[in-house]
C-alpha positions in Angstrom: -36.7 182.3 80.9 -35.3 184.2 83.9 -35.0 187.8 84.1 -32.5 189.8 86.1 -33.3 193.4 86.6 -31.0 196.4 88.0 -31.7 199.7 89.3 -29.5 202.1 89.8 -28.4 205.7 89.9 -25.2 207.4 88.3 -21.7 207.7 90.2 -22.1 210.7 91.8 -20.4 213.9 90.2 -21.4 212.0 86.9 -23.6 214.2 84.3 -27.1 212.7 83.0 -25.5 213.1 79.6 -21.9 211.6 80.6 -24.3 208.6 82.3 -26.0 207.8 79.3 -23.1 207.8 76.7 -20.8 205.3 78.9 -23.6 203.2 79.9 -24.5 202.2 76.4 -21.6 202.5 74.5 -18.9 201.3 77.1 -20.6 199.2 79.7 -23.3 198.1 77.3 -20.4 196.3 75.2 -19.2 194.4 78.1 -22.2 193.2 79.1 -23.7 192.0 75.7 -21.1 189.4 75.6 -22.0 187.9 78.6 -22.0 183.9 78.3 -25.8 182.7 77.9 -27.0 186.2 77.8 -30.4 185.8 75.5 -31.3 190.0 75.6 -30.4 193.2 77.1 -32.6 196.3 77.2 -31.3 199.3 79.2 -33.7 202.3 79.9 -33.2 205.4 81.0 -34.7 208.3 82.8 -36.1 210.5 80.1 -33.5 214.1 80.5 -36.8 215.9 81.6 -37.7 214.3 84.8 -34.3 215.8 86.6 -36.1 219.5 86.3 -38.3 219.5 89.0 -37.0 216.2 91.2 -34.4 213.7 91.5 -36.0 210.8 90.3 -36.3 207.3 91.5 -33.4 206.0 89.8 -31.5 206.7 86.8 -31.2 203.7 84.9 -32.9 200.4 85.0 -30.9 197.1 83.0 -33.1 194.1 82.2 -30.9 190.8 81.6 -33.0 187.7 79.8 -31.4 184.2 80.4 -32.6 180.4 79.9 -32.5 179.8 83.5 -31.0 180.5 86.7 -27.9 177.3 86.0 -27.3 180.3 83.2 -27.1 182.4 85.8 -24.8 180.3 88.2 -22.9 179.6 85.2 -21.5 183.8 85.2 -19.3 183.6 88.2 -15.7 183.0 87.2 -15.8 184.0 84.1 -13.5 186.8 82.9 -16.6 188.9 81.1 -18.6 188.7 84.0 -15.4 189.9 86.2 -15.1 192.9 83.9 -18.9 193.7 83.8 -18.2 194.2 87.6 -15.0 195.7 87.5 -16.3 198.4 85.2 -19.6 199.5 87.3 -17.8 201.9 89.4 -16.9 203.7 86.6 -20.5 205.2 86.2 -22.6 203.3 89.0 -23.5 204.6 92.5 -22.7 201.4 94.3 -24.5 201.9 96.7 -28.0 202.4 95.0 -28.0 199.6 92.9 -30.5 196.9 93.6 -30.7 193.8 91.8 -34.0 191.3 91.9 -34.4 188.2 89.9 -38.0 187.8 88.3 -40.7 186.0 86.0 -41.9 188.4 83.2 -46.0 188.0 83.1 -47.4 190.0 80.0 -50.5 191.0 81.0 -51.3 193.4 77.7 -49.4 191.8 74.4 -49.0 195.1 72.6 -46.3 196.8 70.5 -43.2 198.2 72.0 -43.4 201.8 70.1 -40.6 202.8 68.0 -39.5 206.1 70.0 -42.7 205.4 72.9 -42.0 206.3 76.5 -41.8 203.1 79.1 -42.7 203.6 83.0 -41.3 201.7 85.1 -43.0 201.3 88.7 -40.8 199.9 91.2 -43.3 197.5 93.5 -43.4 196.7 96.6 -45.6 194.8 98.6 -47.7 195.4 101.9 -46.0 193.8 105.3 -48.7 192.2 106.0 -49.3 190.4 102.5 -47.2 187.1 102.2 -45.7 186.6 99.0 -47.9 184.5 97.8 -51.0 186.7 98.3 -49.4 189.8 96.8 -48.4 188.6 94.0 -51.6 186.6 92.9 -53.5 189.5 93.6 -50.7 192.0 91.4 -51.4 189.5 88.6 -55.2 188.1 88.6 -56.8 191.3 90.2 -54.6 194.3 89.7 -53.2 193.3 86.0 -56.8 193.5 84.7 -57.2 196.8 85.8 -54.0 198.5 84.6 -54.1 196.5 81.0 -58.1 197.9 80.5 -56.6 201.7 80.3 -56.6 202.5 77.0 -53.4 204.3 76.5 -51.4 201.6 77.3 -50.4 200.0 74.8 -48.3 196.9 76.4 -48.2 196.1 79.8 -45.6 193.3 81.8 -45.1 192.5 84.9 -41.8 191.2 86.0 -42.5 189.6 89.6 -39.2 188.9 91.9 -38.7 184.9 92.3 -40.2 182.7 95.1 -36.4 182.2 96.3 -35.9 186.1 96.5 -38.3 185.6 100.1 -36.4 181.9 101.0 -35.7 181.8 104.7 -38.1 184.8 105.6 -35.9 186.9 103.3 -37.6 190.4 102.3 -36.3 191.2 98.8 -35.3 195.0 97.9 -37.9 194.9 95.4 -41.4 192.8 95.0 -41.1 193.4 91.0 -41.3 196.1 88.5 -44.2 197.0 86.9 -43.7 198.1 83.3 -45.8 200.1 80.8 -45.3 201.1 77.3 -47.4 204.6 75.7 -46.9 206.2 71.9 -45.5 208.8 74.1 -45.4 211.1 77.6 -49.0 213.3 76.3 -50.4 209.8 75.8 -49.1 209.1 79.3 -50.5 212.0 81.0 -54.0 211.8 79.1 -54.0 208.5 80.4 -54.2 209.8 83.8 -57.8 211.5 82.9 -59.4 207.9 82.5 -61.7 206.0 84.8 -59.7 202.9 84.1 -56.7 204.8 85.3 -58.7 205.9 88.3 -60.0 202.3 89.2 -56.4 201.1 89.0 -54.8 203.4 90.9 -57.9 202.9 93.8 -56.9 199.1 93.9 -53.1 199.7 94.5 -53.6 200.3 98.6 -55.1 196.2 99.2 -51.3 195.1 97.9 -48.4 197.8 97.2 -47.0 200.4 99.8 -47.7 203.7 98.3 -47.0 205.8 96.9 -45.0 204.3 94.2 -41.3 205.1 93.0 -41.5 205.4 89.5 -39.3 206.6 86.7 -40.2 207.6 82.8 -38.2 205.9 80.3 -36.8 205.3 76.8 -35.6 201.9 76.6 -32.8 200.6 74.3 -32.6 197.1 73.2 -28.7 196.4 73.4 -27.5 193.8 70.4 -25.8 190.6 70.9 
């Protein structure tokens, strides 16, 4: 299984509210019928985090296919023509990012009905080659962020060895996702030596400090 994943923020002018409502129930539509499309999840910036900051993004898409011929097998086809056509219509085009990855679950847990997802957006040190950061994101760091105890499911979606063919530098290394009961769970996390003894491992592989955004996620149906 292959994932696609897209950041973005809203057309600008656009409301949070406005954002939300077209990208579930008009683009959402359009892009559940996408040929070989095996699940869709949309999350979105919880309303509170635009009090204080503008956050990292405002909506991250995760796209689940068989493989990347699935994939290939998109262009020229009139639904994926009007996915495109229609991401003007509440897309900044020129925030959005797209990186193709390999989910590793590094915590098996529940996703919880209502819960809170954050989502850190990863990237790697210059001097780390691929290879080395993302070994040491998995076998090293993962340990670390699975043992807090608030978390209760932890993947990470890591961007594909031909996202760096060619000496390419992808947009994104991966994403780092994390699921909690809720945001006080969240922050209480934040009080914990795991949290402590993850957060001290992040400088030997990730540029800090992280973007991240809090989210609810919505699961879009086929």
């Amino acid at each position: 299984m292959i994932k696609s994943v897209v950041v973005f923020r809203r057309k600008p002018g656009m409301s949070v509210e406005d954002f939300g409502h077209y990208w579930q129930h008009t683009h959402g539509p359009l892009v559940a019928r996408l040929p070989g499309l095996r699940r869709y999840v949309q999350s979105q910036t919880l309303a509170s985090a635009y009090a204080k900051r503008t956050p990292a993004c405002d909506g991250v898409a995760e796209l689940w296919f068989d493989d990347t011929a699935a994939l290939r097998a998109l262009t020229g086809t009139p639904e994926y023509a009007a996915v495109l056509a229609d991401e003007p219509n509440f897309i900044d085009g020129a925030s959005r990012i797209e990186i193709l990855t390999d989910d590793i679950v590094i915590k098996d847990g529940p996703r919880p009905p209502g819960g809170v997802k954050n989502i850190e957006l990863v990237k790697k040190r210059p001097d780390l080659t691929p290879e080395a950061f993302h070994r040491h994101w998995e076998v090293v760091h993962g340990p670390l962020g699975g043992s807090i105890p608030q978390v209760l499911r932890y993947v990470q979606s890591h961007t594909r060895s031909g996202g760096y063919r060619d000496g390419r530098q992808p947009p994104l290394d991966g994403v780092a996702l994390t699921w909690f009961t809720d945001t006080q769970a969240m922050r209480a996390s934040a009080t914990t030596p795991e949290y402590d003894r993850t957060r001290d491992d992040e400088h030997n592989f990730v540029i800090e400090p992280l973007d991240f955004v809090i989210t609810r996620e919505r699961e879009i149906a086929l």
